[in-house]
C-alpha positions as CSV (number, residue, x, y, z in Angstrom):
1,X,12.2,3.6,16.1
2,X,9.5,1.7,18.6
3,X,10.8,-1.2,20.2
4,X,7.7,-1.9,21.6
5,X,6.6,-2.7,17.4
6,X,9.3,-4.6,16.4
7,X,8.6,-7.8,15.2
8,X,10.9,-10.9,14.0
9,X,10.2,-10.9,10.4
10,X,12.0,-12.0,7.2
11,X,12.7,-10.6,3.9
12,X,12.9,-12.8,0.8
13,X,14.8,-11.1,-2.3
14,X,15.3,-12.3,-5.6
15,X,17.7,-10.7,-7.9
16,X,17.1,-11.1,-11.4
17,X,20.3,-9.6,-13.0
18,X,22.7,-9.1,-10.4
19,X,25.1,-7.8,-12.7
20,X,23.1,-4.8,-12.8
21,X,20.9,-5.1,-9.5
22,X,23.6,-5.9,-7.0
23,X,25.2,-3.0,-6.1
24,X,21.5,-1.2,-5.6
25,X,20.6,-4.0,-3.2
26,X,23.5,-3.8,-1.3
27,X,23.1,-0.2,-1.0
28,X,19.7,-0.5,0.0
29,X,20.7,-2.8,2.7
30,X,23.4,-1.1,3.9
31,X,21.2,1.9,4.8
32,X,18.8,-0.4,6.4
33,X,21.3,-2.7,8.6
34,X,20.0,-1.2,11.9
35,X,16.9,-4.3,11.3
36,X,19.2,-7.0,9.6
37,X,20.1,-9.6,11.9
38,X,21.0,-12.1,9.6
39,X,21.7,-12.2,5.8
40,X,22.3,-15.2,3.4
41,X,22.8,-14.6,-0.3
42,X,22.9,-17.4,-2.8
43,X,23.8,-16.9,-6.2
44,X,22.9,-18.9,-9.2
45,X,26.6,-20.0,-11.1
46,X,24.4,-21.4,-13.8
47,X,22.6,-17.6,-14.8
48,X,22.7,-13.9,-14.0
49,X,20.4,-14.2,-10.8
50,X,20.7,-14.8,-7.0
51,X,18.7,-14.9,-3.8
52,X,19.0,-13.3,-0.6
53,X,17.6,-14.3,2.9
54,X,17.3,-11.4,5.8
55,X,16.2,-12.5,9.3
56,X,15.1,-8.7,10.7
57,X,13.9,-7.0,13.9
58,X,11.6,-4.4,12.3
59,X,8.4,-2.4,12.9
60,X,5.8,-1.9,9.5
61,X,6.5,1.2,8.7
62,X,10.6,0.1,9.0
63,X,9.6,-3.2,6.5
64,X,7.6,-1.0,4.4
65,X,10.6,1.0,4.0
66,X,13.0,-1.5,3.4
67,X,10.7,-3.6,0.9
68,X,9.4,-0.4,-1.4
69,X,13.2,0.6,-2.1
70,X,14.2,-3.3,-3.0
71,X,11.0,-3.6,-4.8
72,X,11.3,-0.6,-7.3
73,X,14.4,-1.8,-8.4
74,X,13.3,-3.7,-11.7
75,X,14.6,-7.3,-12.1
76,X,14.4,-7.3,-8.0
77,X,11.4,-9.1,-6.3
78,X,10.6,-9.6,-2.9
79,X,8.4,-11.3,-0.2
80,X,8.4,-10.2,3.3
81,X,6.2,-11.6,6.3
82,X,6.3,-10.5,10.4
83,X,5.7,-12.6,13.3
84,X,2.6,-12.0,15.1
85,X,3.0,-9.7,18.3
């Protein structure tokens, strides 16, 4: 890892059926908790869905990482964004 790369960033995750997705996600971010700085998770009472909320310190290639395994998970979607060096 460069930590002359690393950027502040976030990660924005939306879990469609957590029932199902949840324990994927949480795997995913468990193997990935070297960038997480800060995690939020809010879950909808009303339906089968929730959101979580990382605050990272991440290079690209690290994000990239992170963001393809969420992302092929079906009924998972996410957003992601870097600060500017």
């Amino acid at each position: 890892m460069n930590e002359d790369k690393q950027r502040l960033g976030f990660v924005g995750i939306i879990i469609g059926n957590k029932e199902l997705c949840a324990p994927q996600v949480n795997n995913i971010l468990s193997l990935h908790a070297d960038i997480i700085l800060a995690r939020t998770g809010i879950p909808n009472i009303k339906g089968n869905t929730s959101v979580i909320t990382l605050v990272i310190n991440s290079d690209t290639d690290q994000l990239g990482q992170l963001t393809g395994q969420l992302g092929s998970i079906e009924g998972v979607s996410v957003k992601s964004g870097l600060s500017k060096k």
